[in-house]
N, C-alpha and C positions, 0 to 999 in steps of 0.2 A: 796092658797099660792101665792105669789108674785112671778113673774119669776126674774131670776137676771138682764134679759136687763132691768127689771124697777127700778131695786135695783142700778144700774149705773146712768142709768138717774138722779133719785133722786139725789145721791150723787154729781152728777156736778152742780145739781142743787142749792145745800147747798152751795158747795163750790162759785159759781159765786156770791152766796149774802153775802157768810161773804168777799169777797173782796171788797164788797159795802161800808162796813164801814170807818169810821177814824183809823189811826193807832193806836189811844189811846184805840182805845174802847177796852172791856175788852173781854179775852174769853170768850166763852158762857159756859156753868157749864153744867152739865148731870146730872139731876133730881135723887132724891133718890128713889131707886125703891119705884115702891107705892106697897101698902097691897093687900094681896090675893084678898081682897075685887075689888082689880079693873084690875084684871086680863089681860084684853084690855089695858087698859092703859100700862101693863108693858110690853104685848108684843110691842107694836107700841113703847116705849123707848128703846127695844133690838135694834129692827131693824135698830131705827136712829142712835144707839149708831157702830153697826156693820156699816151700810153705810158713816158711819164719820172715821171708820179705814179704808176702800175700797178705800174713796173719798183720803184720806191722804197719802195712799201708791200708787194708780193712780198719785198722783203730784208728788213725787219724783221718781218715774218712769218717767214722760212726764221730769221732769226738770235736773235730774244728767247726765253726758256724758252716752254712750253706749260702753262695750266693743267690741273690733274689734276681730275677730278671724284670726288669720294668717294661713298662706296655708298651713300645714301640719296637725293643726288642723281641718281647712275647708275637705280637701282631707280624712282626718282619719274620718269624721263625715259625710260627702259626700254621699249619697244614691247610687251605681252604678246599672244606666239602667240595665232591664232584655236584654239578648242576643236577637241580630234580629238574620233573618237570611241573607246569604250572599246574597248579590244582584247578580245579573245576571249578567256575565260580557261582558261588551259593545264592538264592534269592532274596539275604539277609542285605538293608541298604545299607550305605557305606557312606558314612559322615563326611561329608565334602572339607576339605581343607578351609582351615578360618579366613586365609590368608588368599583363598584362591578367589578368580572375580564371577560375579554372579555370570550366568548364562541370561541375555534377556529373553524375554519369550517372545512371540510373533506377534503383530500387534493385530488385534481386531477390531473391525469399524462398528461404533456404539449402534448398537439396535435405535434405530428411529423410530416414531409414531404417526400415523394421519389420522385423521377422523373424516367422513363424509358428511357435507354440512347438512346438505336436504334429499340426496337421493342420487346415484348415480350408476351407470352399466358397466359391468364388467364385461370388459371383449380382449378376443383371442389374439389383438394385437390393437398397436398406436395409432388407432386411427378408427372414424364412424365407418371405416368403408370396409372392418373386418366385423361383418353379421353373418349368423345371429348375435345377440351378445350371448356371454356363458351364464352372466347372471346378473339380478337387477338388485345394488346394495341401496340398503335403506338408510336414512338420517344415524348419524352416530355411530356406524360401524367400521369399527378398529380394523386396519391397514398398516402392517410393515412394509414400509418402502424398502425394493431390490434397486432398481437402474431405472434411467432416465432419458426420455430422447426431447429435446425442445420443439422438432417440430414432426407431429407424426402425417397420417395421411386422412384428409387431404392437408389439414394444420391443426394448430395447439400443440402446445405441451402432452407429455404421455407420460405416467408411471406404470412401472411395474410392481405389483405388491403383492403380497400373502394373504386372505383376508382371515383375520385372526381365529373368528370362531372355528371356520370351518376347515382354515389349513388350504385353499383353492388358491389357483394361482391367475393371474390374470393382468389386462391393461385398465387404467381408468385415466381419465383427465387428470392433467395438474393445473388446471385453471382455477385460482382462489374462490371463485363461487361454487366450485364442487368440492375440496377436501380443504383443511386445515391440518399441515403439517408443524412436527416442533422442529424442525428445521428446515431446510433450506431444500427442498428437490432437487433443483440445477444444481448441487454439489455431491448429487447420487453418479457413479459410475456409467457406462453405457451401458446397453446387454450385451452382452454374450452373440446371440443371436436374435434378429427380427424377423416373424415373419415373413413370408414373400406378401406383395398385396394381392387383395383378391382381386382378378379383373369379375365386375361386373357382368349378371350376364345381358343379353342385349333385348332391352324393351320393346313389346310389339308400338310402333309409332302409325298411327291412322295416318295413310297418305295427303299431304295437302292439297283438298280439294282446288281444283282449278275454278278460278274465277269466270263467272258467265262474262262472254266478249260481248258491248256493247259498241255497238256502230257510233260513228259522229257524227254529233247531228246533221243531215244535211242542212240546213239554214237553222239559222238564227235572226228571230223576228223581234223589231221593239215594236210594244202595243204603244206605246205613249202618242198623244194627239201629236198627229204630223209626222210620223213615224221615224222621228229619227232620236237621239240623245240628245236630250236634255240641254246641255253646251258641252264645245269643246274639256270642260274640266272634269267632265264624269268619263271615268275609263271602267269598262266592264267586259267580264268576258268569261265561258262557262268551258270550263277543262273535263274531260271525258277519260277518265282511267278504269280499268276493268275490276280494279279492286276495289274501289272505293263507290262507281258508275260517274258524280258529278262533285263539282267543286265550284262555289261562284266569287271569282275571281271577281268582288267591285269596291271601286275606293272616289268620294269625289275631293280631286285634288284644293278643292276651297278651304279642306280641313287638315288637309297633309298626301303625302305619298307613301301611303302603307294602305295592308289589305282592312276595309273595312273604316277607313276613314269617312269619317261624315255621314255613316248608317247605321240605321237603327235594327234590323233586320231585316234577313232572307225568309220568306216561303218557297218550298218544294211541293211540287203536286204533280204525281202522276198515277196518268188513267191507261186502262187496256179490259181487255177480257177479263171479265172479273177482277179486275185490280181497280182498287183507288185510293194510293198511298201519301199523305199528306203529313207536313212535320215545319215547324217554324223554328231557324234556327238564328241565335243572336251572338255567335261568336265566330268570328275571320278564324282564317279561310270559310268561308260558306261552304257543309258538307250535308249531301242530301241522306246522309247515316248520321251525320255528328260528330264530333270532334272535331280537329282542324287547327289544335292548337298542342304540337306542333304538327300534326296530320289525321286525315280522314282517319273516321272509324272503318273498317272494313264493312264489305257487304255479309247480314246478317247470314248465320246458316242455323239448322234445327238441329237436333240429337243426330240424329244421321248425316250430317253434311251437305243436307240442301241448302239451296239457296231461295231465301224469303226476301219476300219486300216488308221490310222491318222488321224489328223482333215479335217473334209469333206470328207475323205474317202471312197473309198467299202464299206458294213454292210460285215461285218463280220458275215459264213458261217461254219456248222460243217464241219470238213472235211481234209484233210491231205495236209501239207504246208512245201516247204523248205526254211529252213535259211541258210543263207552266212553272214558270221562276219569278217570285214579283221581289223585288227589289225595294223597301221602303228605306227613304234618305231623310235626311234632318234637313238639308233646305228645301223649302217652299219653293219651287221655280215659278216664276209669273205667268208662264205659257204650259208649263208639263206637269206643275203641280210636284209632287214629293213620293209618287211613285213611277218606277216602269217595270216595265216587264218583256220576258223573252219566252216565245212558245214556241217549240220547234219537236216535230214527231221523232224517234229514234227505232232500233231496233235491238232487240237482243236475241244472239244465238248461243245456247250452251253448250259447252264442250263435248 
């Protein structure tokens, strides 16, 4: 059987000779089939008769215009590519869409400033009570404020800062007579973390010497002519504490009722073995140490804890002692005159 590329050939071939002719000349005619008898014969008439429709429908093919397909046709008829896969993407940046919205970025808290006005310690936390300090800043030096507590230990304000030269990190006051910030502290963060506080360790404390016990006086004597007070309006009376030893309770009520009304002054004098301690005192309560306003001084002691009869005094010894207490008053009495007095022996035993 004949392939069809020979069935075309053929056909071009026909056709390039019938264009040979005159235009007069006449179709060519297609034989009548011939008889059984010539079987060849009538195939070899199909085949020209078919290659002369091929040839005929090939010419107005090659000679009528061509439809165009327009783009939605094209697009709707269109084969789409099998999927690649996605390429690797390159470290070239890639211009963000005009259209698209900015990303904001994080926001960061503006770097602050301090200065130290005259001098101040840096320590390990918010508070005098974390020593040593780590270091001692001088006048003028520059502090980035981190965090903020208002009251550290035991109080004040605290910062935490960077100290700029050095890059160190530490607490300092935020009390305006030690730094000068450009802003506001108490608008710094808390930390993170504080410290723990340090406990203290525990101070050796000298035990408090116990006070020599002084006996009460047995009597108390007025020296004044006649031996008794002065008048009813003079109240006097001499108080015996271990801390203090004496206190001269006297007031004469002609001037009021408080201690010390209407006198001018107490003398104290006492005598023993080796002792004779004397001292003029002009301020209520009468104390035979001093003070009295509002209470006795205590009884004096040395670098060691003894007990003195005054400051720098004799040590003080157990053992039996007389007191003289004179009493001078602003009124003139007509019979007793403007002083009295009380002397009365006593005893002291120490602890």
């Amino acid at each position: 059987m004949v392939s069809k590329g020979v069935w075309i050939i053929l056909a071009v071939a026909l056709l390039l000779a019938g264009c040979g002719g005159n235009e007069g000349a006449e179709e060519p005619t297609i034989a009548a089939p011939p008889t059984a008898a010539g079987g060849d014969a009538v195939a070899t008439s199909v085949q020209q008769t078919v290659a002369a429709i091929a040839v005929a429908q090939t010419v107005a093919a090659l000679t009528s215009p061509q439809p165009t397909l327009d783009a939605a046709t094209a697009a709707a008829t269109a084969i789409e590519p099998p999927p690649t896969e996605a390429a690797t993407p390159t470290t070239a940046a890639v211009a963000p869409s005009p259209t698209a919205a900015p990303i904001a970025a994080s926001p960061t808290a503006a770097a602050g400033l301090c200065r130290v006005i005259g001098g101040v310690n840096l320590r390990p936390g918010p508070g005098v009570v974390y020593n040593p300090p780590l270091a001692s800043l001088g006048p003028d030096t520059q502090l980035t404020p981190l965090a903020y507590v208002p009251v550290g230990y035991p109080q004040g304000p605290w910062l935490l800062a960077q100290v700029q030269p050095t890059g160190q990190l530490g607490w300092v006051s935020a009390l305006p007579q030690y730094l000068a910030c450009d802003s506001d502290p108490a608008l710094l963060p808390p930390p993170d973390v504080i410290p723990p506080t340090p406990v203290p360790p525990p101070t050796a404390v000298p035990p408090t010497p116990t006070r020599p016990l002084a006996s009460a006086p047995p009597d108390i004597d007025n020296d004044a002519p006649g031996g008794n007070f002065p008048s009813d309006n003079v109240l006097g009376e001499v108080i015996v504490n271990p801390t203090f030893l004496f206190r001269m309770d006297v007031r004469d009520l002609t001037f009021g009722n408080h201690e010390g009304a209407g006198i001018n002054f107490v003398e104290f004098s006492i005598t023993g073995d080796g002792v004779d301690y004397f001292r003029r005192e002009g301020t209520a309560g009468y104390c035979v140490f001093g003070g009295g306003e509002p209470t006795c001084n205590p009884w004096p002691t040395d670098d060691q804890g003894r007990y003195t009869w005054g400051e720098g005094g004799p040590l003080v010894q157990n053992g039996e002692y007389f007191a003289s207490i004179t009493v001078d008053a602003q009124r003139d009495d007509p019979e007793f005159g403007n002083s009295w007095n009380w002397n009365f022996p006593f005893r002291v035993t120490l602890p």
